[in-house]
N, C-alpha and C positions, 0 to 999 in steps of 0.2 A: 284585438277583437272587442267589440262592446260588449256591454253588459247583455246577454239575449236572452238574460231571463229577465227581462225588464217587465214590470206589470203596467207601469203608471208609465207618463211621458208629459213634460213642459213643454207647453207651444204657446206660444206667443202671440195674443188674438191682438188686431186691428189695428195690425203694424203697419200699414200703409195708410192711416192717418193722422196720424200721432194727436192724440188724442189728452186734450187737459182737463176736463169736466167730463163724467160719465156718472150714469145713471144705473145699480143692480140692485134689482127685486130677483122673488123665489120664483120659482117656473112649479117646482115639484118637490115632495120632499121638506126635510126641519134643517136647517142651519148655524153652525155659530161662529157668528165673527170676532175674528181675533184680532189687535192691535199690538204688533212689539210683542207676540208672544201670551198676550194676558188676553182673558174673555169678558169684551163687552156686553155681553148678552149671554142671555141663558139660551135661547132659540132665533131666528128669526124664520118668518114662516110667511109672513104678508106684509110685511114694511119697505117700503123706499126705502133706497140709502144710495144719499150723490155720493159723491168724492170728487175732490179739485187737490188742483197744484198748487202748493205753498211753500215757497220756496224750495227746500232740499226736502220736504215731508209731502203729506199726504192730509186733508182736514176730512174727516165724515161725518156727516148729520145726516139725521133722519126726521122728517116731517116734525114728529115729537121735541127732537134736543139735540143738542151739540154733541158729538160722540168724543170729538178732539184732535190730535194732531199728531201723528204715528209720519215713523219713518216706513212701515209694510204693514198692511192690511190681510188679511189672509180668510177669505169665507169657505169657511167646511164644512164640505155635505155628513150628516148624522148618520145617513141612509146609503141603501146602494142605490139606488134610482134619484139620487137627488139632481136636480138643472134650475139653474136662473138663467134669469134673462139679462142682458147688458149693453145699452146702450151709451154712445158719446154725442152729447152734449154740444161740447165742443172741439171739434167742429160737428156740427148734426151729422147724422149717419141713422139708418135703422135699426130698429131692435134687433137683435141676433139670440141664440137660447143656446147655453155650453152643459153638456151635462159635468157631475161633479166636483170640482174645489176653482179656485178663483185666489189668485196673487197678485196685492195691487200695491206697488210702490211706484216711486220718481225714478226715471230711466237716469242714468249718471250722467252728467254734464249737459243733458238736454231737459228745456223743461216742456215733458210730456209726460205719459205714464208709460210703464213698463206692464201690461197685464198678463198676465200668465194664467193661462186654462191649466192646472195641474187633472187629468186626466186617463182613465182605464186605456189601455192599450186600445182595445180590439171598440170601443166608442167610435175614442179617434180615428181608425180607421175607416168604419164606418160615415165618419162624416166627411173623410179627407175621399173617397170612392163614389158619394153623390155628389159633390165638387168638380171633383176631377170629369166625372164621367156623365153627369146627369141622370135622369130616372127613365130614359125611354129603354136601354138595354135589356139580354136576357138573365135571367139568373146567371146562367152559368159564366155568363162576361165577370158579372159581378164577381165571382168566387176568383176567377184571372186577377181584377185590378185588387182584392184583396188581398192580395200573396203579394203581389208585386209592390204596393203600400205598405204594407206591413215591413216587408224586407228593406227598404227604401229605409224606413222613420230607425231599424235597426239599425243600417247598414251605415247611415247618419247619424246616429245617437246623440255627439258629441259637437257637431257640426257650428252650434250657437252658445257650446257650452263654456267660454270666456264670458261670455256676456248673460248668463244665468241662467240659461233656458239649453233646451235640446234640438228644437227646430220653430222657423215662425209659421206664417198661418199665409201666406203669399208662395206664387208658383216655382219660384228657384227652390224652395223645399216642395211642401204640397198645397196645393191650393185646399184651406181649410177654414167651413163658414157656419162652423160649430154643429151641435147636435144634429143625426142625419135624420129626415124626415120620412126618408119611404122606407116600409116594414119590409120589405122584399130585399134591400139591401143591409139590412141591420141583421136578416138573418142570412144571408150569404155571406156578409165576412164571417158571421158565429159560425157558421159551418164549415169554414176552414180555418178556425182558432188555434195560432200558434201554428200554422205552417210558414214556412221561408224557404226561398230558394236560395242554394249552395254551388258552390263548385265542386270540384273533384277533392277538393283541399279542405273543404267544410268549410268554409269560406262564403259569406255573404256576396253575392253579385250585388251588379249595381242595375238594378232595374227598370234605365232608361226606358222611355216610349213616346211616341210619338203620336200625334193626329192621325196622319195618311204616310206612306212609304213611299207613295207614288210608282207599288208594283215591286219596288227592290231595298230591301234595309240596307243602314250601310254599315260597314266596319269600323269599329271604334276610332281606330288608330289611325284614320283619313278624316277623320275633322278632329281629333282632338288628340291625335300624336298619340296614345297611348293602346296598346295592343291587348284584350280580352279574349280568350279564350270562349267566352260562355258570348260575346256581342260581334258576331261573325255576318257578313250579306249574306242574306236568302233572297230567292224571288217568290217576291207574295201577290197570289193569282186572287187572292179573296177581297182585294182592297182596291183594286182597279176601277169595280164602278160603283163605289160610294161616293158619297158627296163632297170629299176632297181628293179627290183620284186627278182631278184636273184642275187648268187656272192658265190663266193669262193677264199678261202687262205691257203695255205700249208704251214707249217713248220715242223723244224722236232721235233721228239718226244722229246730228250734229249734237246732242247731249250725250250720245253713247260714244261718238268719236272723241271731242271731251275730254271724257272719262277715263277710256284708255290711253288716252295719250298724257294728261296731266300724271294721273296718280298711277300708271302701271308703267308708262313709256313704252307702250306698243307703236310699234311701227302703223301707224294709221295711213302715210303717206305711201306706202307699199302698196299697190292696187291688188295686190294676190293676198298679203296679210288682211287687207281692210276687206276682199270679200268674203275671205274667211270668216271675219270677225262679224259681216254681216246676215250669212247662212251656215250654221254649227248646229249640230244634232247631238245629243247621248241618245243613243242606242241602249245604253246600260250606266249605272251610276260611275261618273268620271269623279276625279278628286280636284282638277286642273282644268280651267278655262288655258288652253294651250298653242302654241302656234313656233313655229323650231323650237328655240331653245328658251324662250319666256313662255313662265308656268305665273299663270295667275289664280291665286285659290278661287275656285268655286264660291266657297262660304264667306269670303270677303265681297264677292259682288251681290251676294245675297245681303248682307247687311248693309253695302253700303246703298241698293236699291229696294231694302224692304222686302224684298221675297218673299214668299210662301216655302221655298225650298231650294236645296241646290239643285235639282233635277228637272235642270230647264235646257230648250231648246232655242235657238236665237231665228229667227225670219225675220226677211225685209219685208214691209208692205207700202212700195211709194218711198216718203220721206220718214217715215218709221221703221224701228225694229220692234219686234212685240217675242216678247218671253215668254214660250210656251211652255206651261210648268207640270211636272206630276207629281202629287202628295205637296204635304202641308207637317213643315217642322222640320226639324232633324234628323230623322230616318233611322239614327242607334236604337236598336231594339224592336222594344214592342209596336207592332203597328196598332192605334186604337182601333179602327174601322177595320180592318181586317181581323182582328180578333171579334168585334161583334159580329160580322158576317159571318165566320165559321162556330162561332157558340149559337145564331141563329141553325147551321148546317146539322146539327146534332154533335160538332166536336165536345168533349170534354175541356175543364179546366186544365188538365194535368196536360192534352193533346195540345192544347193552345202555346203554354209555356215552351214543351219542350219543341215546339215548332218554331219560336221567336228566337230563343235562347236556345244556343247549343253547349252540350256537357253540363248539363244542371241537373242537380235532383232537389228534390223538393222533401223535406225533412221538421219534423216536430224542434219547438226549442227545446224541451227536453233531452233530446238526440244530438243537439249542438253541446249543450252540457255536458252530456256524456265522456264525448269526444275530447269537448276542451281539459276536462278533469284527468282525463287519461295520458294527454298530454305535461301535464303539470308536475 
């Protein structure tokens, strides 16, 4: 189990583009930067300060003077409301604003920088929840992807921690684009500070979610072999008609036939297999593009055609087939759009969850403590 009394958390800002020249000035807040552990400065509070790659180090200057040549950089907030701002140079990129500490060395064997947002739990959340989710939802959605973020950054704690950090700042963790900006969401995670959802075992879920369901979640354990208790199919009537509840894709017929005959060796030449393969419906979420006794996965023709989802249907039209799809992603778990739909309805956060997930309770980390210590 991780640490879940965890206050602070390492993410790793501007990992997608490795970055050798960067630019941090103060946003808010008195700071002081550390090199190797010793203090260059007594504050900073309005100063530039680059930093480039030099060989296996790190060089800082500030407009004023040479700062020097440090293997780790470390800016620390004095304050609790301390943020700067942090831009890369090179390559350009725009300004970003991280609240609290800042970790700046040479990534090993690459030469880029490794930066590290050392950062309050419930922050990070807050800015991994305008990310993820944007600013047009209701409160009460917000209070959902907080719990569900929160549990997520727990439930991963250690996920990037060979390479020094706890998670980065890119979507296979959480998409995270620093300090959150709308006040409606900074106080909806505070207001469910410190909850996570568990299993029956006090055990952290994994708090998958998706875009759109396309009407029905799926089961873990049909795309990714593994069986969850708490990531069970439901059918979700709330997600049907938002704005990825539907989708379509045309190609053409001899590119589909092709396909399945190179890379699956489906019988194409069969005139009853090939009409099949040309008119196929789910009625409900299948696991198996199917026909006798060849099982072709679903989520392989999703990737190898780009999909929006595996919850498609196949028609001919002419010299085309066109994919008639429902929902957008994955389908484990949480549906996004279908939870803002029913937090627009008057659902609650707690109604939300325990409608996506099944056999979860939703528990203080205090409560996890408890438990864990009891166990010990």
């Amino acid at each position: 189990m991780p640490a879940v009394n965890a206050s602070t958390i390492d993410i790793r800002v501007l990992s997608e583009i490795q970055p050798v020249s960067v630019v941090v000035s103060v946003n808010s807040g008195k700071y002081l930067l550390m090199g190797d552990g010793r203090a260059l400065s007594d504050t900073l509070s309005a100063t530039l300060l680059e930093v480039k790659i030099k060989g296996d180090s790190v060089v800082a200057k500030t407009m004023e003077k040479l700062l020097g040549t440090y293997k780790t950089l470390y800016l620390s907030g004095l304050q609790p409301n301390c943020s700067f701002k942090l831009k890369s140079i090179i390559p350009s990129m725009g300004t970003r604003i991280y609240d609290d500490n800042l970790i700046l060395t040479k990534e090993r064997d690459k030469n880029q920088f490794l930066l590290i947002n050392r950062v309050d739990m419930e922050k990070y959340v807050a800015g991994v929840v305008e990310a993820e989710s944007g600013t047009v939802a209701t409160d009460e959605f917000y209070k959902v992807q907080s719990i569900l973020c929160r549990t997520y950054a727990l439930y991963s704690f250690a996920k990037h921690g060979a390479e020094g950090f706890n998670l980065c700042d890119q979507v296979h963790c959480q998409a995270f684009k620093g300090r959150v900006k709308d006040h409606r969401i900074a106080l909806a995670s505070m207001s469910t500070k410190d909850q996570v959802a568990v299993d029956n075992d006090m055990k952290l879920i994994s708090t998958t979610f998706c875009s759109n369901c396309g009407g029905q979640t799926v089961n873990s354990e049909d795309l990714w072999g593994k069986p969850s208790s708490c990531l069970k199919s439901v059918k979700d009537s709330f997600c049907i008609h938002m704005p990825h509840a539907r989708w379509e894709r045309k190609i053409s017929i001899e590119d589909w036939k092709n396909y399945l005959e190179l890379k699956h060796k489906y019988p194409v030449h069969d005139s009853v297999s090939f009409s099949y393969a040309l008119n196929c419906s789910q009625a409900g979420r299948l696991v198996y593009f199917t026909d006798n006794n060849l099982k072709i996965p679903l989520k392989s023709i999703r990737s190898d055609f780009q999909l929006k989802s595996t919850f498609f249907s196949v028609e001919q039209r002419r010299d085309s087939i066109v994919f008639k799809g429902r929902g957008y992603g994955h389908g484990v778990g949480l549906c996004q759009e279908g939870a803002m739909n029913m937090a627009k309805m008057g659902y609650t956060y707690k109604e939300i969850l325990s409608f996506y997930y099944r056999n979860i309770n939703l528990v203080n980390l205090d409560s996890m403590e408890f438990f864990r210590d009891g166990e010990e």
